[in-house]
N, C-alpha and C positions, 0 to 999 in steps of 0.2 A: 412279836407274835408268840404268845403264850399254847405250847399243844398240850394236850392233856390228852395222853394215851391209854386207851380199853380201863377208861374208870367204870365204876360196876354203875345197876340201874337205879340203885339207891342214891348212888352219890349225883346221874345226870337229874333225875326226877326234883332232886334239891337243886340242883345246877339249874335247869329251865324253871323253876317256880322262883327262884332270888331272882333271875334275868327277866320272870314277866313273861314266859314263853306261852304261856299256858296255865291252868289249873286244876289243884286235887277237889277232884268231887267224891261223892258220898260211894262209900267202899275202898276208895284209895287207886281208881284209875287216874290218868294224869290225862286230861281234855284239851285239844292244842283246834287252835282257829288257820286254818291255812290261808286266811284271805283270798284275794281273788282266785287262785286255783282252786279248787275244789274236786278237782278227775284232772286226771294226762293231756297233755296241751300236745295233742298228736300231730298237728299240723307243724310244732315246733321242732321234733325228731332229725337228724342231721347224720348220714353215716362220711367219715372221711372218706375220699374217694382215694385210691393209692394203687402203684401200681399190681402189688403182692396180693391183695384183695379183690380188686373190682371183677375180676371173672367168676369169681362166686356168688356175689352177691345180685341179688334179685331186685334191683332197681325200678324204681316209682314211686306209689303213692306210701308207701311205708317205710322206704328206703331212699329216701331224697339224698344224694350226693351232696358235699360240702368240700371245698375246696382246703387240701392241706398247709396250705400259707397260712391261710384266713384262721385257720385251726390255732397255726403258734402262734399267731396275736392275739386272740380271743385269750388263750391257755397265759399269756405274758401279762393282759391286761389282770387278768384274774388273780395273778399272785399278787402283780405289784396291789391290788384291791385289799389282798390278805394282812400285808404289811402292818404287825401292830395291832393286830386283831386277834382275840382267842379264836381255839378250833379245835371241836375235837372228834378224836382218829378210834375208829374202831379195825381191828384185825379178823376178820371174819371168814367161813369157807362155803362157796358157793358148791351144793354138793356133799351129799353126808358117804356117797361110796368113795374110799380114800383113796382107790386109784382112779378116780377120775374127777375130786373136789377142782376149784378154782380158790387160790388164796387171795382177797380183796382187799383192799386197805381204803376204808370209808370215810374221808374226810370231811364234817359236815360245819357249817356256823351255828347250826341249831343245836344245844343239847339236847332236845328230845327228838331229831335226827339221828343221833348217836344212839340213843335209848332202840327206836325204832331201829334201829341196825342190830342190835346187839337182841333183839326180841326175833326178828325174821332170818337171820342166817346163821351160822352155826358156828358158835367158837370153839375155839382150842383150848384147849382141858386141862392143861397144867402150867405153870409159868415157865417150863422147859419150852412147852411147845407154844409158846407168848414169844419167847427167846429165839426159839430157832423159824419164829416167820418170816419168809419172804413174799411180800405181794406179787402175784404177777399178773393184777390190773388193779388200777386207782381210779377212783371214781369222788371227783367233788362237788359238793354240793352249797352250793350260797343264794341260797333266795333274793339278800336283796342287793346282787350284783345284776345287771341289766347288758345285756346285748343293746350293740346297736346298728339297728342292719342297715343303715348307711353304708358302714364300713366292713361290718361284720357278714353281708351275704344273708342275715336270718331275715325269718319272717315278721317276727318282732321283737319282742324285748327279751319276751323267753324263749331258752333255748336248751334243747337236750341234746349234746353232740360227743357221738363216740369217735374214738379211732382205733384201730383191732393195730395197727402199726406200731405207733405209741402208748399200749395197754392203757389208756386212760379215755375216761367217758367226764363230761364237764354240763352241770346240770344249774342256770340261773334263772332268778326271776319266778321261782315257783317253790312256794310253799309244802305241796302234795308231795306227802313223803312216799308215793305210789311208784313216783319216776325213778327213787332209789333202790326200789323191787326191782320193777320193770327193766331198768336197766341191766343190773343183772342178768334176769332173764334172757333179755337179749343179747348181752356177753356169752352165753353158755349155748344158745341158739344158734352161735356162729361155731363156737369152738368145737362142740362135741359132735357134730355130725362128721367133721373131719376126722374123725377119731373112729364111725362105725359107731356112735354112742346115737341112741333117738333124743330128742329134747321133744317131751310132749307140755302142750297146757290140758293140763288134767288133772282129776285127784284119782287118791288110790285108797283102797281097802285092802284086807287080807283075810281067808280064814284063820283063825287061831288056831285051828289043830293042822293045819297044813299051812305050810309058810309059801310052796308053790301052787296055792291057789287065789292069784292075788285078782281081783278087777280094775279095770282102766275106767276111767269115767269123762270124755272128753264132751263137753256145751260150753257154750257160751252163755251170758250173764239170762238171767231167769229162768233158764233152764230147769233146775236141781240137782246143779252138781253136785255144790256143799252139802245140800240136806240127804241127798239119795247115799252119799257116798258116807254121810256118817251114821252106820248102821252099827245098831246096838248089838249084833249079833256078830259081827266082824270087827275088826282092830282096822282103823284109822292110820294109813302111813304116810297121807298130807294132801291137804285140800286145791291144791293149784298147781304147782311147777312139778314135776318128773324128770329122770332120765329112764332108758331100757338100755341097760348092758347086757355083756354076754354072761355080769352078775347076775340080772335080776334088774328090779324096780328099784329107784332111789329118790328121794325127795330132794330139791334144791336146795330147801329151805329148812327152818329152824323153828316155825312161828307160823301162825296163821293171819290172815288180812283180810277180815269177814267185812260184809257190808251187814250193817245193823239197822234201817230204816225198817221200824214197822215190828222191829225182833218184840218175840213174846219168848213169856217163860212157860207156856205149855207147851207153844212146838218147838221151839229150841232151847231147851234146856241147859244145854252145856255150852252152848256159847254166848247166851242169855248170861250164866253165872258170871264169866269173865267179865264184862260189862261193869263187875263191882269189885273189883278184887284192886290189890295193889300188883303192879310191872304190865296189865293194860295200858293202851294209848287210846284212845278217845278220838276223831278227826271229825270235828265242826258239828259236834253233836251238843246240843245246845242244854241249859241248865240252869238252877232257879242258883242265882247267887248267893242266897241266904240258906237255905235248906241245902245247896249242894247236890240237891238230886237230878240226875240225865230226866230225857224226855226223847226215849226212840223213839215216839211218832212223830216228832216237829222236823219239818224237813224246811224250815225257815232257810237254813244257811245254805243248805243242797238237800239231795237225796240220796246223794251219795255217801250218807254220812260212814265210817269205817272204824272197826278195832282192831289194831294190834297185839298179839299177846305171843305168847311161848305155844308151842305144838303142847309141850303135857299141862297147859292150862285141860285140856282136854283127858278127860279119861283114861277111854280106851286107846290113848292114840299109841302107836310104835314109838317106844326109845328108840329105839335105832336109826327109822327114819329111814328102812329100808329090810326087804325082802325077796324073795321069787322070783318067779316066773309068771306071766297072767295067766291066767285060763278063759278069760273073756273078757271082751274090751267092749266097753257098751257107747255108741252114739247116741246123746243126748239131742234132741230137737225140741219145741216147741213151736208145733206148727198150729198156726193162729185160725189159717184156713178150713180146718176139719179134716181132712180128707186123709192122711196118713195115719197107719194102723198106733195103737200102744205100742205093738213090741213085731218088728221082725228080724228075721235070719239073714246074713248077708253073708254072698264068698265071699272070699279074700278080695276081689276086683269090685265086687261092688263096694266093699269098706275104703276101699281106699279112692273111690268117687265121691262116695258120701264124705269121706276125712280128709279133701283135696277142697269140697266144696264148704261145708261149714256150716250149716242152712240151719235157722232161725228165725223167728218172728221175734223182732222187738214189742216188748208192747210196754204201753204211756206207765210211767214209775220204775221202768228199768236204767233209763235211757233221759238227760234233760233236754227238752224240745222236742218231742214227740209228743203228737196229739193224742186223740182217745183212739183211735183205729189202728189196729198194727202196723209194723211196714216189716215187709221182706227183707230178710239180709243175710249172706254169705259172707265168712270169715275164715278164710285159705287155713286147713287143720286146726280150724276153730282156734286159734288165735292169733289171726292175719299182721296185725301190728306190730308182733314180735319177734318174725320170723325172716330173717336173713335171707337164706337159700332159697330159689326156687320150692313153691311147695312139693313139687314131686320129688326133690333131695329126702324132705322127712317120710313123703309118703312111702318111695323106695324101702327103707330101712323100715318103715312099719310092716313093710309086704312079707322083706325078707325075716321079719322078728314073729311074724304072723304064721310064715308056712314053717320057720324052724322050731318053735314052740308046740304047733298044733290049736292056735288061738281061736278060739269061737266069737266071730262079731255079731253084734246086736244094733240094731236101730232101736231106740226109744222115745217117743213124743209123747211129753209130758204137756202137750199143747190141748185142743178143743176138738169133743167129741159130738154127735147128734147135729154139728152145723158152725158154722165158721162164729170166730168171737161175734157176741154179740145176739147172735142164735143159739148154738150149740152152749155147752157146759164143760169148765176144764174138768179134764179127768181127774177124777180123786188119787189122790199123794197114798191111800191106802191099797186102790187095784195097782198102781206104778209101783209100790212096794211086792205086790204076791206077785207080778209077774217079774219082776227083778230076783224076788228070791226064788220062782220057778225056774228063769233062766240061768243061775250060780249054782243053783243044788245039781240042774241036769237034770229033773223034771221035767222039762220043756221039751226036752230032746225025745220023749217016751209018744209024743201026742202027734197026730195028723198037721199037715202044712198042708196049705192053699198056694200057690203062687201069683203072686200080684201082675196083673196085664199090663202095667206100667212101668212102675221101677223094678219087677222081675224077682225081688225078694220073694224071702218064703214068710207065711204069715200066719201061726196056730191057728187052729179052728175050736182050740178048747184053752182052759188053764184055770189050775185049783182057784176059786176064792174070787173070778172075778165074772163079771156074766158073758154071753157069748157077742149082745150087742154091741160092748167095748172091744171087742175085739177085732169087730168088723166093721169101720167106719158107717161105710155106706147103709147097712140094713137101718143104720140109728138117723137118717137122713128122711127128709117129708118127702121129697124133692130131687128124686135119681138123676132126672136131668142133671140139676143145677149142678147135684154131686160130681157127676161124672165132667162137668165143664169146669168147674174149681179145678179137677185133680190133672186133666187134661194143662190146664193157666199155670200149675204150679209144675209141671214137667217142663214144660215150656220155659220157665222160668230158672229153671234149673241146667237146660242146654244152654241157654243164651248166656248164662255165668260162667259155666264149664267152658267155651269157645274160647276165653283169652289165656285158659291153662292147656290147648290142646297143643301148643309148640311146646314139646319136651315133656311130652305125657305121652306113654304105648296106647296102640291103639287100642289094644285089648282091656286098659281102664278104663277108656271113653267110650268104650262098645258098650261098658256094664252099667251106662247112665239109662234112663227112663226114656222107654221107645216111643213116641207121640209123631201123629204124622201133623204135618206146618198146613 
């Protein structure tokens, strides 16, 4: 078995293009075909069960136990598989604040696995500090080694199984270089809360003339996270992973992992450009063989099509990769329904209801297999799959990082205004913009509140730049009734999800949910 240790991206890009991995298209990204993955095979997810572990962790449907026998045969077959086969190792740190990085050691088959490694997390800066790495978790990656749940316990052939015992996660049978993120992710999800560190899925901004004025941005997929959170008038310090220390904000990650279906170059600009450049990755984004040219609207392969690149492929984004203190943490929603304001005010107990529950409407193009009608969905601190602990572990440590800060929470639905999808009209990305920067400047804080009958927030009655019927679902509604029975359906909706988080949640969080009588 031949390793070939932290070779740069020049050298894998030529490695996967001799081995056939993929290809350069026009501007010099490298386009790589995941075959049947295409997104995270969630249902394949495996935590080892052990004894040091299992009382922290939040067991079910995201957290399926996996028996530790079955683990060192899996992990025994996997080597002997390796036997005589190239591999190669990147050295990378989960974590850009240095008292609280994770040092990784990424063993992949694929060289633009390695590429994608060495694009999304954050290397070591000198070949001193090449020299003096020590991994203190491994993670490998071989697509086309196959589980076999005859014997192996899996569900089927792929499989993503960690063990926090053995500092090693073992990823087969899939292509999606998303599981080598993700997993991560989920490594630092377990470790750092034990630390008093938050693990959020969120991005982050900052003002440039104040380093402790930074914003949280926590939605889930169609929201606008990415787009809201990269604002021309703020510095960019990373579009998805976070931690909150008693530092400040810090980014997990090294790179960015956009979804590009549909990208234009008028509204995204800057991560449009990547798209052509050389040390991009490309994931199942389809292209004229002869000309070499992408085609972001064909969503043949998936819809999920994806780039990889470097965080300062990006502008204005933070070298550092870290900052501050927040000054406001904005909940992102997309509600499909109509009935939830653009923008309200939330105490502390009701943010960490709202960031306990995760509430979004999926709607058809976000999501593969959803029809044209939205559906309803909750994802525990908005991002349920990746989170170890009990959600009220992370919600705790946001509560106490909220009152020791002085944090101002926001609710923002970026969703449908005048009447549910299909009636109503989404609200324009340019009032979601003035009332984002009304609520950052502190503008927002100068204007009269209304309090909502339901979910109890406080909800402006004005704000520069946008008109007043945005601001108030209802008055924009034909149909008061109907209004008032949507919004009444979607509270309801909302207790009935909150019910399997009320063993180990204060009462006084479950108090702050939407008052509807059954």
């Amino acid at each position: 078995m031949g390793c070939k240790f932290n070779i740069t991206t020049e050298a894998l890009v030529e490695e996967a293009v001799f081995r056939n991995e993929g290809s350069l298209v026009a501007g010099g990204a490298f386009d790589a075909n995941t075959g049947k993955h295409t997104a995270r095979s969630a249902n394949d997810k495996f935590v080892v069960r052990h004894v040091d572990s299992e009382n922290n962790i939040w067991w079910g449907v995201y957290n399926r136990p996996f028996a530790g026998e079955k683990f060192e045969v899996m992990v025994d077959r996997m080597l002997g598989f390796l036997q005589g086969r190239d591999v190669f190792v990147q050295d990378v740190y989960g974590g850009a604040d240095a008292a609280y990085r994770l040092p990784v050691r990424i063993v992949t088959e694929l060289a633009w696995h390695s590429h994608f490694a060495r694009n999304m997390f954050i290397l070591p800066q000198s070949l001193e500090e090449y020299k003096r790495f020590v991994p203190e978790f491994t993670i490998l990656a071989m697509p086309s080694f196959k589980g076999a749940p005859a014997v192996d316990g899996t569900v089927s052939d792929t499989f993503i199984c960690l063990s926090f015992e053995k500092k090693l996660a073992i990823i087969g049978n899939t292509a999606y270089a998303g599981e080598i993120k993700k997993s991560v992710f989920t490594i630092l999800n377990y470790l750092l809360p034990l630390e008093g560190v938050l693990s959020m899925h969120c991005s982050a901004n900052v003002n440039p003339d104040n380093e402790d004025d930074v914003a949280l941005f926590f939605g889930l997929s169609g929201t606008g996270k990415t787009t809201l959170s990269a604002d021309p008038t703020r510095r960019l310090i990373g579009d998805d992973e976070h931690g909150w220390s008693d530092n400040g904000i810090f980014n997990f990650e090294g790179g960015c992992y956009a979804k590009v279906i549909g990208l234009s170059e008028s509204a995204e600009p800057e991560i449009y450009a990547t798209t052509k450049r050389f040390g991009t990755i490309l994931e199942n984004v389809p292209f004229d063989p002869i000309t070499r040219q992408i085609d972001l609207d064909d969503d043949s392969l998936t819809e999920n099509t994806r780039a990889s690149y470097p965080l300062e492929f990006i502008a204005n984004a933070m070298p550092e990769k870290k900052a501050g203190h927040p000054k406001n943490v904005i909940l992102l929603t997309c509600d499909a329904s109509g009935v939830m304001p653009p923008i309200a005010k939330l105490t502390p107990n009701q943010a960490l209801y709202q960031f306990i529950s995760g509430y979004t409407s999926k709607i058809a193009g976000t999501e593969v297999g959803l029809g044209k009608e939205p559906e309803i969905t909750f994802s525990a601190c908005f991002g349920g799959p990746f989170m170890v602990h009990h959600p009220y572990k992370y919600a705790e440590l946001l509560k106490n990082k909220i009152e020791r800060y002085g944090v101002t929470c926001w609710l923002v639905n970026t969703g449908w205004v005048g009447g549910p999808y299909g009636v109503g009209k989404r609200i324009s990305i340019k009032y979601t913009r003035a009332l984002l920067n009304a609520a950052l400047t502190g503008k927002l804080s100068q204007v009269k509140f209304t309090t909502d009958p339901i979910f109890g927030f406080e909800v402006p009655t004005e704000c520069p730049n946008v008109p007043a019927e945005v601001l108030n679902p209802s008055t924009s509604w034909h149909d008061q009734k109907e209004y008032d029975r949507r919004y009444k359906d979607l509270a309801m909706r909302f207790a009935q999800n909150f019910a399997k988080f009320e063993d180990g949640t204060p009462q006084d969080v479950i108090d702050a949910g939407p008052k509807v009588s059954k």
